[in-house]
N, C-alpha and C positions, 0 to 999 in steps of 0.2 A: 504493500500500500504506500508508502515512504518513496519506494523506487520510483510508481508515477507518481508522487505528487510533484517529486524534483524533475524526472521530465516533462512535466505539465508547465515546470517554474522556467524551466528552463526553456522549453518551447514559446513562451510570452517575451523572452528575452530581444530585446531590439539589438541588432548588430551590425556595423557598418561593413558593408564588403568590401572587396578590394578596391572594385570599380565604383563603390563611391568617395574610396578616400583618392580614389585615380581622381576623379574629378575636384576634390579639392585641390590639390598637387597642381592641376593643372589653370586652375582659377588661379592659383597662388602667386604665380608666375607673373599677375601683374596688379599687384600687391599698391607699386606705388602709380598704381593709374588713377587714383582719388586721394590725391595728396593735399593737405589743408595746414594754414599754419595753429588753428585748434589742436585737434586732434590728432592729427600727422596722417599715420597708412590706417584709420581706425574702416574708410570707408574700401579699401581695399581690403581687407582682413575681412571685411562683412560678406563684402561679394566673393571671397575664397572658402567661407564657410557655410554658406546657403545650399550648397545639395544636400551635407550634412544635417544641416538645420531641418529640411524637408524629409529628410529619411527619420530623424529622429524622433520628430513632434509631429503626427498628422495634425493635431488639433490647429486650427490658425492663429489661435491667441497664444499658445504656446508658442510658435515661432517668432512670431512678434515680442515677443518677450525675451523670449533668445536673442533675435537680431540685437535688439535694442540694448542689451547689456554686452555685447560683444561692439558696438558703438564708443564704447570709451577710449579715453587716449593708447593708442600702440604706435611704439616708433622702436624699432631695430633695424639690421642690416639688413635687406630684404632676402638672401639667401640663407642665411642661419637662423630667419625667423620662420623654417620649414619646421626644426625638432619641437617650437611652438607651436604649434598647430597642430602636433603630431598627440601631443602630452592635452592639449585642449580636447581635441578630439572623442580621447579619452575620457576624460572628466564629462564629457557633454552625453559621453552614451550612458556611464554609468549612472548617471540623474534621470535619466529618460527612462532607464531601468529601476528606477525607484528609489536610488542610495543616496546617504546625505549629501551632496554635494551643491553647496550652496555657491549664491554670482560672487562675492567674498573671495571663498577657495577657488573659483575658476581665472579671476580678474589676477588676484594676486600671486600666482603662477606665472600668469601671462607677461605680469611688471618684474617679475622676481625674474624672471629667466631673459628679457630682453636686454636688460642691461649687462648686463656680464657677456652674452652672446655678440650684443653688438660689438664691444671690444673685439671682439677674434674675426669676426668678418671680414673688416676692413682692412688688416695686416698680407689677412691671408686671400683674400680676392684682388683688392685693387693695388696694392702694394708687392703682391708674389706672382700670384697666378699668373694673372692678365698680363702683368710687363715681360715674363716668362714666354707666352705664347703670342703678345704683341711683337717682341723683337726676333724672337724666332720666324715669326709669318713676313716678317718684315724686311730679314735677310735675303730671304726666299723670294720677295716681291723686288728685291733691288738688281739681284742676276735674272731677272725679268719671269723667274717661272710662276706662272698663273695662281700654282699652288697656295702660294703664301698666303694670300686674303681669305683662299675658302680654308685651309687649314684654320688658321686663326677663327673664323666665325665658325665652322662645323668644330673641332677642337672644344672650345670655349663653352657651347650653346647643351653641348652632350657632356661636359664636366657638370657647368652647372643643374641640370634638366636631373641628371643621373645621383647629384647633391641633396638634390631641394625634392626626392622622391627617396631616398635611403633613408637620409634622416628623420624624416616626417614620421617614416613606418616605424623607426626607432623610437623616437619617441611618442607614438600610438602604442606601444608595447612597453617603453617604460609607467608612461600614463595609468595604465591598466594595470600594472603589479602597482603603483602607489595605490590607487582606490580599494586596494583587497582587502588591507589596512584602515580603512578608514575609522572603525571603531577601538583601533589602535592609536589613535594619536599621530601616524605617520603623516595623512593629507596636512596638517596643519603646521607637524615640525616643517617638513618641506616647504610649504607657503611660505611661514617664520624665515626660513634660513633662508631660501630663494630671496625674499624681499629683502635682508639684513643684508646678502651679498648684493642684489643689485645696487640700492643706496652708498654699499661701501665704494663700489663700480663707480657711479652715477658721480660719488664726490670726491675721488682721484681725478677727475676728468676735470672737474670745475676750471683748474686751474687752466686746462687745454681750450676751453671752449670758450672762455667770459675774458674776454681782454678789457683791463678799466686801465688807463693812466693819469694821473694829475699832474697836470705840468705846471704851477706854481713855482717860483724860484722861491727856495728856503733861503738860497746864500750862493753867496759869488766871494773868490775868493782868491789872489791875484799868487800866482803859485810859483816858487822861486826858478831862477837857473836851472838848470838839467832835468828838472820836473814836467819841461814840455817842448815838445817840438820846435826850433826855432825856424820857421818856415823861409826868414829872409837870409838863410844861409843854406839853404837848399838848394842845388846847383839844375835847373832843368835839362839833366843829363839820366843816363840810365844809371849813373853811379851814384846820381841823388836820391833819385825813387827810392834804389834800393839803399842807402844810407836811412831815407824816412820809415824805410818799412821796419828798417834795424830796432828803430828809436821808438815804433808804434808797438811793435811786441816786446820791448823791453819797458815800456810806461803806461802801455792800454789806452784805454777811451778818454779818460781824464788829460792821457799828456797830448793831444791834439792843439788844444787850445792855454795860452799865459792863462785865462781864467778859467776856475774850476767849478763847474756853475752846478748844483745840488738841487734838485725838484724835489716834491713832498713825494710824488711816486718813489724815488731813489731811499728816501727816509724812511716809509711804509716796508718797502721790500726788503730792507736790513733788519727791522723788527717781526714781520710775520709777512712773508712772500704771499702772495693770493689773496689775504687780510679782503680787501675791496669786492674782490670775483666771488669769495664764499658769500658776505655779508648781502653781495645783489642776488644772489640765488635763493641764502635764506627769507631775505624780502618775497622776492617773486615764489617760495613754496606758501609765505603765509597769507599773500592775498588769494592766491587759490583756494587754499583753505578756507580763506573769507567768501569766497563763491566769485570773486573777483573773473571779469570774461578773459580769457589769455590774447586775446585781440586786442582789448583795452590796455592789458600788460604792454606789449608789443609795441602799439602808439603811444603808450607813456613813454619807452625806454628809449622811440626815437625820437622824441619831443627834447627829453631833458640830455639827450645825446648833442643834438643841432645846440640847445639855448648853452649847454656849457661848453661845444668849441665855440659858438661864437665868444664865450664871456672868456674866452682863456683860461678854464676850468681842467679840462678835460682834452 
C-alpha cells in the first residue's frame, strides 16, 4: 500500500525535461537583449525563464507570480550567469512540487551566486579566451587564409553555446541535491553564505568600479635643489630625455614640478584609500533601502558630478 502511495506521489511530480531546460539554455543566450539601467538583465532572465515558468505553473496566476519575482535586479556576466539559472531552475521545480521554497531563498541564491560568478567571467572570456582565438583567427586572416574569421566566430560561438549548456545542467543538479535538505537547514546556510560571499565580492570591487577624486589644493610647497627636475637644463637631445627619464624614476610624480602641490584626494588616500568610493556606495545601498528609484540615484550622481567639476570640487 506505501509502495503506491509513493508512486502515486511521485507520478504528480512536475519535472523539467531536457528539452525544456534546452529551451531555457537557449533563450538564455540573449540575456542582455533587455538591458535597463534599473534593473540591469532582470528582463532578459524573465524571457530565459518562461518555458520553464509554463511547464511548471499551469495555473496563470501562478506564473504571473513567478514572472514577477524573477523581475528583480540581476546583473552578472552573461555567460557564467548559465550555472544561475541552472540552481534557479531547481528551486522553481521543487516549489511547484510543493517544498518550502520561498521568493527569499530563490532571489537570494540568485544575488549570492552572481556576484562572485561575475568576477570569473570577465578574466576568463574577455581577457583569455577571446584575445586567444581573436589573435589566432587573426594570424590566419593576415596570410590571407579565409579560415581565420570563421575559425574565430564558429570557435568562439560552440565554446561559448557548449558553456552556457554544461553548466546550467550543472547547476540544475547541484540545485536539486541543495533542496533535498531543505528541512535541514542546508537551502538557507547556502542563501546565508552565497549572499555573505557575494557582498564580500561586491565590496572588493568598490574600489574598481566608483572613481571619486577631490582636487582641492591642501598645500603647495616650493621643494629644494635635486628634489625636482630642472627642466631649463634639459638638453633637447636624446641624451636629455633620457637624463629626464633618469631623474623621473629616481624622484617620481612629485619631482616633475619646483612645486609640490598636495590635493585633499592625495590626503584621503594616505589615511584610508577608497575612504570616498565605499562611503558613495554605502549612500546609494541606503536610499534603496529607503525605496529610493535607482534612476533618480543615477541623475543625482550626474547632477552633483557636473555642479562639483564645475565648482572645482571634484
Amino acid at each position: 500500500m506505501n509502495n503506491e502511495r509513493s508512486e502515486n506521489i511521485m507520478a504528480d511530480q512536475i519535472k523539467l525535461s531536457q528539452s525544456d531546460r534546452m529551451a531555457v539554455a537557449w533563450r538564455h543566450q540573449f540575456l542582455q537583449g533587455s538591458w535597463n539601467f534599473e534593473r540591469m538583465q532582470n528582463g532578459g532572465w524573465c524571457y530565459s525563464i518562461i518555458p520553464a515558468i509554463k511547464k511548471l505553473y499551469p495555473a496563470k496566476q501562478d506564473q504571473v507570480a513567478a514572472l514577477k519575482r524573477h523581475m528583480e535586479f540581476y546583473n552578472t556576466h552573461p555567460y557564467v550567469s548559465a550555472p544561475v539559472m541552472g540552481v534557479t531552475l531547481a528551486l522553481e521545480e521543487e516549489r511547484a512540487n510543493g517544498n518550502p521554497v520561498d521568493d527569499a531563498a530563490i532571489q537570494g541564491v540568485k544575488v549570492g551566486m552572481m556576484g562572485p560568478l561575475a568576477g570569473v567571467g570577465d578574466p576568463v572570456f574577455w581577457f583569455t579566451l577571446r584575445p586567444i582565438l581573436g589573435a589566432l583567427g587573426a594570424s590566419l586572416a593576415l596570410s590571407g587564409n579565409l579560415v581565420g574569421p570563421l575559425l574565430f566566430f564558429i570557435a568562439w560561438n560552440v565554446i561559448r553555446m557548449a558553456f552556457m549548456w554544461y553548466t546550467q545542467e550543472f547547476g540544475y543538479k547541484l540545485g536539486t541535491s541543495i533542496v533535498k535538505d531543505v528541512s535541514g537547514g542546508l537551502l538557507s546556510k547556502i542563501t546565508e553564505g552565497a549572499s555573505i560571499l557575494g557582498m564580500f565580492i561586491i565590496g572588493s570591487l568598490v574600489q574598481r568600479w566608483v572613481s571619486i577624486s577631490f582636487t582641492p589644493v591642501v598645500s603647495k610647497i616650493n621643494q629644494a635643489p635635486g628634489a625636482f627636475i630642472d627642466w631649463s637644463k634639459i638638453e633637447p637631445t636624446a641624451d636629455g630625455i633620457k637624463s629626464a627619464i633618469t631623474q623621473y624614476n629616481a624622484l617620481g610624480v612629485n619631482g616633475l614640478d619646483q612645486v609640490k602641490v598636495t590635493t585633499l584626494q592625495q590626503n584621503l588616500d594616505q589615511l584610508i584609500p577608497g575612504l570616498a568610493a565605499v562611503c558613495l556606495t554605502l549612500l546609494c545601498c541606503w536610499l534603496l533601502k529607503k525605496k529610493v528609484s535607482p534612476i533618480v540615484i543615477i541623475l543625482a550622481l550626474f547632477l552633483v558630478g557636473i555642479v562639483a567639476r564645475l565648482a572645482h570640487v571634484m
